[in-house]
N, C-alpha and C positions, 0 to 999 in steps of 0.2 A: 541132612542139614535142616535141624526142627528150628528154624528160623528166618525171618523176611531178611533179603539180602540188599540191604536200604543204599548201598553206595552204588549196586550196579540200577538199581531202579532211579535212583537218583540223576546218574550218568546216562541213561537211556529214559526217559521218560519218554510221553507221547509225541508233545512237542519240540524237544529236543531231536528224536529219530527222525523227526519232519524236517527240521532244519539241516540236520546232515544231511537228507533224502535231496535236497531242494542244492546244496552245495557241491554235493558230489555232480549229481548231472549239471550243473552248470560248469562246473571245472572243466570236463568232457566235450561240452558245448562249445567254450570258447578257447579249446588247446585244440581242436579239430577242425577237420576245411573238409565240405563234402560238397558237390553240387546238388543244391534245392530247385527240384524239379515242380515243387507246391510251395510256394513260400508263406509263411506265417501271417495271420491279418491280424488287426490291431485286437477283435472283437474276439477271436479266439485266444488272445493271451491276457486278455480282461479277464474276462470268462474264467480262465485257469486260476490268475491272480486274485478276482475277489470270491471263489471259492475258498483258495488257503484262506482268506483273511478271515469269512464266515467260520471255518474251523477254527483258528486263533482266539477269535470272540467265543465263539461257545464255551470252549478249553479253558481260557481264563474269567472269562463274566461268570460261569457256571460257579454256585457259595457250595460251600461243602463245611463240615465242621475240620477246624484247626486240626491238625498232627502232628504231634510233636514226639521222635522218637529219639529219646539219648540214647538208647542201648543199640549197639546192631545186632545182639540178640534177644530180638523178640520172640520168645515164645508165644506160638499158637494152638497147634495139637497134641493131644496125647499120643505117643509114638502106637500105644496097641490100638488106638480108634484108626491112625492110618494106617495101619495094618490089616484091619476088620477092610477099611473101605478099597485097599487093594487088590485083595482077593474078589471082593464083588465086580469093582472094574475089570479085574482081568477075567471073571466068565462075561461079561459084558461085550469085552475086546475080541476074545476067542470067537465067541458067536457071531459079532459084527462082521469077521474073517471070513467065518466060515460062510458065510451066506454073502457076503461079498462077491467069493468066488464061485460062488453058487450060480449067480443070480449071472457073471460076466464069463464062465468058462463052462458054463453048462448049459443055464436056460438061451444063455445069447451068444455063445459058439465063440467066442474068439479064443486063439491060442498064440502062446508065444513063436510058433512056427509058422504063423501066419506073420504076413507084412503089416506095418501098421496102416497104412491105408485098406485091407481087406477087414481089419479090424473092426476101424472106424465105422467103415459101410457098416459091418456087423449091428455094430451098433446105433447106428442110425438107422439101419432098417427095424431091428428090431421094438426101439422107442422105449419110452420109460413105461415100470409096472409099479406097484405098490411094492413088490418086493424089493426091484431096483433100488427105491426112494428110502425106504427102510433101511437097506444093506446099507447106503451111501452114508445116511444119517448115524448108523451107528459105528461105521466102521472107523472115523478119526480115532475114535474111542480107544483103536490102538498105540496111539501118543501116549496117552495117560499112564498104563504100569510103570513104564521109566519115571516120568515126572512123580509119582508117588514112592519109586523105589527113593531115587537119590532123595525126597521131602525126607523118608523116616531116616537113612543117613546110618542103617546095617549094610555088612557085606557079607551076599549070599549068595554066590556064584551061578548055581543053577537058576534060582530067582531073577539075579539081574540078567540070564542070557535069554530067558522066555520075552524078560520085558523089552529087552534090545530088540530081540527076533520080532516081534509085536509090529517095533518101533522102525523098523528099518523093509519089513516084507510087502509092505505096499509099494513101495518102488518096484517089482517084478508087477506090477498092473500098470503101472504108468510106463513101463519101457514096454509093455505090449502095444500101448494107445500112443507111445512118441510122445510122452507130456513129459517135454524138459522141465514146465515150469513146477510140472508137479514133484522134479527128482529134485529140485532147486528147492522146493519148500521143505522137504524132508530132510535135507543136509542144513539147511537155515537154519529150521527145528531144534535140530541137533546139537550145532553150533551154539546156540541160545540157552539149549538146558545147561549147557557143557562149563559153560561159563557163567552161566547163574549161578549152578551150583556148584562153584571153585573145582570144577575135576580139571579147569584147565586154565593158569595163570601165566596171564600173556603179558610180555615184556615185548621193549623193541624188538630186539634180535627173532623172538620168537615167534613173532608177529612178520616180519619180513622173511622169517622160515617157511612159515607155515603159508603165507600168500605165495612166494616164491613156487612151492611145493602143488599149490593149487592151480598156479599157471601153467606148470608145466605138464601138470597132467594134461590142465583144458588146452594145449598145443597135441600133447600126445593124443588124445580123443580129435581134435579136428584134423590133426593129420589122417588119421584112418578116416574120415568123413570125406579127405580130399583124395582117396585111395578108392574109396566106393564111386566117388563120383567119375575116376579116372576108368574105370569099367567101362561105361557108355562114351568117355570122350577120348577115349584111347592113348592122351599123352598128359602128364601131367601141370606143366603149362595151359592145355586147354582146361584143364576139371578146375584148378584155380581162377581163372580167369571167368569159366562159367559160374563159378561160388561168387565170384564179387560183383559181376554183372547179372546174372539172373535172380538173384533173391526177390522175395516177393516185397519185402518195402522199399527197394528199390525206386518203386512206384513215386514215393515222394520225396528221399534222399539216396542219392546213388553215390558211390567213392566216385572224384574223380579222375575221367581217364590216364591222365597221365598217372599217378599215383596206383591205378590198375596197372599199365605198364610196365609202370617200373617193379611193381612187385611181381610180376608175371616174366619175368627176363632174370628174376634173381637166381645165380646160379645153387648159391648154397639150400639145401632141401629144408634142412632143421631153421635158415632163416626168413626162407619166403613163409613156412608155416607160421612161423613168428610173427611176423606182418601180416598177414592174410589174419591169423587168427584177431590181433590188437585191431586192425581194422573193423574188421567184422563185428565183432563185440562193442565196439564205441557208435557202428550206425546202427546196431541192433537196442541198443539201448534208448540212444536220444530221436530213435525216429517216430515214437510214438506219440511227441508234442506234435511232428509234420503229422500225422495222421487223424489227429486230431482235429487240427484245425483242416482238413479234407474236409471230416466228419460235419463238422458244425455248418462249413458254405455250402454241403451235398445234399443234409438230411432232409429228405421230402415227408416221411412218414410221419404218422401221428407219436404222439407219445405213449409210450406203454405205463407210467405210474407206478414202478417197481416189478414189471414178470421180465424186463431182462437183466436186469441187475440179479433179482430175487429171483430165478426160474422158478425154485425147489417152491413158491407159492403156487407160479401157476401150475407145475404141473399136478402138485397135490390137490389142487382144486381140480382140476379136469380127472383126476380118478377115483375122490371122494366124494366130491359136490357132481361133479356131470358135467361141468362148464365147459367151454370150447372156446379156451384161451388157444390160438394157433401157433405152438412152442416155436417150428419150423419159420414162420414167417416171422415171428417177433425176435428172433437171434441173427436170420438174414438179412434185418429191417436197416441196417448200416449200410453205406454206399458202398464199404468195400469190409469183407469179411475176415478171420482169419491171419490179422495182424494188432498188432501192440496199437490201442489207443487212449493211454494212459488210466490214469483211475475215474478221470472226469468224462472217457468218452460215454461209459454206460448211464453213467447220471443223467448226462445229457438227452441219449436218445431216451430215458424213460422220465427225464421231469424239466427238459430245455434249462430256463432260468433259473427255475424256484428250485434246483440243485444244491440251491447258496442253503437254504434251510436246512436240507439231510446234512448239510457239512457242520452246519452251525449242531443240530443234536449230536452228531458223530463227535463234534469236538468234545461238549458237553457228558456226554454217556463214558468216552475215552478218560476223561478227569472225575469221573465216579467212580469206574473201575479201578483205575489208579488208587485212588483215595481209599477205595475200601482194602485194595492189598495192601498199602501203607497202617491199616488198623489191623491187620492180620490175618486178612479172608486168602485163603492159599487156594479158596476152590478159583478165584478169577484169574491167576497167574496165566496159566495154560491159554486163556484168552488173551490175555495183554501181551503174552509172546508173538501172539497171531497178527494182532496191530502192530506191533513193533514193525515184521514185515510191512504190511500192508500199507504203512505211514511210510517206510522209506522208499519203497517203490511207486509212489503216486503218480511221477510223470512219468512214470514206463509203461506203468498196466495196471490193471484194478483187479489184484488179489481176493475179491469178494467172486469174482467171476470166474476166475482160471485157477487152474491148479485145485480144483473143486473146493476151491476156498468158502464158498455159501456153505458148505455140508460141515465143514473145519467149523466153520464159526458157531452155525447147529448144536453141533455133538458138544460143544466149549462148553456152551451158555446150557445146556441139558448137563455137564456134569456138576456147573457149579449150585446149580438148581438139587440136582440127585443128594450132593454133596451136604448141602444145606440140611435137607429133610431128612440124610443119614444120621446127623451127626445133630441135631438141637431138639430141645425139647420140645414132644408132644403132648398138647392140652386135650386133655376130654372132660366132660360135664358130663357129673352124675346130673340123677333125675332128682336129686334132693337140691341139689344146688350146689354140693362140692366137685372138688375139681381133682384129678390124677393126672399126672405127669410121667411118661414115658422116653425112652429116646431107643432105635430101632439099633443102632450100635452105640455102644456102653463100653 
């Protein structure tokens, strides 16, 4: 599809996917009854609220030049220039791969037959290397073969199964480490190209199919979760019962009791899974506001200024520079670890107030991206798909953080960078004072 697909960016833009992101969890918020065990203060939901507002400002005060597209088929690239640039990304991606699993199933021992917590120690014992930093940085780079296969919009079997395989085998690292959020990102991803590039045209029907079809699976998956847990607690009413009472956000919203109850006495197995599962997923989602505002009345530490938001800075300074940024201490620097606290809890512990500012350039930078893919730049796409998440899940969790989303964002902004210096003319200066023009793919 050699063209900007101006109705679905139109229909999602930055601020828009915010306003869904902002509508959907309040929907959830107030169709649901949990006991709050931390209840909300006025200053933690300021907080919340005049960050949107500073991204809102940025987003729209930000001038850009007018756009005006009558055609929905804009041409932008020569099909052989994206051609030329996908074979580069794909040894690009290969390599990121390979030394991906180099650097986590060789130099740092983890295997899929390990448990993920033996894993994790793995990797916590071992710490980051320049290798690590490297692999991480390049390996997103396996998104891209798809996104350039469907841009050039041939069908090449073999071609698009490398690019799928590319696009989909990083999930066997994230089910090694337990990063749901990172198999979540992947199928997002997915979702997003799918439908950008018309391979998949959703109607009502097909749209309540296709949700239908995703719930039922995420019951079939938490039922065997409630199957494993029924190992150690020997009956299945208790492995239930311990799922809705032991979770770790518990801490600040727990279901309650009677509604535990009652779902713990339901005789039908396919139905308690039903409940158990709709329960779970509605305090997994919205308890990341209660945690937050934990966050905000607890935090004693200093501010970090960007190394917990940004690690992939500190720790590249502490291997390049020598510095002795303390990763370890500045990730545990929260009063409670290891749970959803939304998009604003990081901002917080690394800049308190002046947060409102990174929201207000984030809104800003997000309506230049936009802008530029509206003029035809196809290298920012990739990135603008990453916000799309990242803006709709803001009061759950801050996608810059989890799901190695700082390294996603990295590898983005490096291909539309790559992209650029592949594909536009190069100036040189004789010593006479004329000038040659080149370009590195023609």
């Amino acid at each position: 599809m050699n063209y900007i697909n101006k109705s679905f960016l139109l229909k999602l833009s930055p601020y828009k996917i915010t306003v869904y992101g902002i509508v959907f969890w309040l929907f959830l918020f107030i169709t649901t009854s949990f006991k709050v065990n931390h209840n909300l203060d006025f200053l933690s939901i300021f907080f919340i609220v005049i960050n949107y507002i500073f991204f809102f400002l940025g987003y729209f005060l930000f001038k850009t030049d007018s756009v005006s597209i009558n055609n929905e088929k804009l041409f932008f690239y020569d099909q052989n220039i994206l051609k030329k640039v996908l074979k580069v990304v794909l040894i690009i991606a290969i390599f990121g791969l390979l030394l991906k699993f180099f650097d986590k199933f060789y130099l740092r021992e983890i295997s899929i037959s390990n448990s993920v917590s033996d894993n994790r120690m793995l990797l916590s014992q071992k710490g980051p290397s320049i290798i690590s930093i490297i692999s991480a940085i390049i390996n997103p780079f396996s998104f891209l073969p798809l996104f350039l296969y469907y841009s050039i919009g041939e069908k090449r079997i073999k071609l698009y199964i490398i690019c799928l395989f590319l696009f989909l085998v990083t999930i066997y690292e994230f089910l090694s480490t337990g990063s749901r959020s990172g198999i979540f990102v992947v199928i997002l991803l997915l979702v997003i190209y799918l439908r950008y590039f018309k391979k998949i045209r959703l109607n009502l029907k097909q749209i309540l199919l296709i949700g239908t079809g995703i719930f039922l699976l995420g019951i079939y998956s938490f039922n065997m979760f409630i199957d494993r847990t029924k190992e150690y607690t020997i009956t299945r009413d208790r492995a239930v019962k311990h799922i809705l009472t032991n979770a770790g956000y518990n801490f600040t919203l727990q279901p309650k009791e009677e509604a535990v109850e009652r779902i713990v006495h339901t005789k039908n197995e396919l139905s308690q899974s039903l409940k158990t599962f709709s329960l779970n997923f509605v305090q997994y989602y919205i308890h990341g506001v209660y945690e937050f505002s934990f966050l905000r009345k607890n935090y004693k530490e200093k501010f970090h200024f960007g190394a917990y938001t940004f690690n992939i800075l500190a720790k590249f300074s502490n291997i390049i520079f020598r510095t002795n940024f303390d990763l370890k201490k500045i990730q545990n620097s929260p009063p409670r670890i290891a749970v959803y606290i939304t998009f604003f809890g990081p901002l917080y512990v690394d800049f308190g107030w002046f947060s409102i500012f990174f929201m207000f350039f984030l809104g800003v930078y997000q309506k230049n991206v936009f802008k530029k893919i509206l003029k035809g730049k196809v290298q920012y796409l990739p990135l603008f798909f990453y916000f799309l998440v990242i803006n709709f899940f803001m009061l759950v969790v801050n996608f810059i953080v989890v799901a190695q989303g700082i390294y996603n964002i990295v590898a983005f902004l490096l291909f539309a960078w790559f992209f650029r210096i592949l594909t536009s003319k190069i100036i040189l200066k004789h010593k006479g004072g004329g000038y040659k023009y080149f370009r590195i793919i023609k």
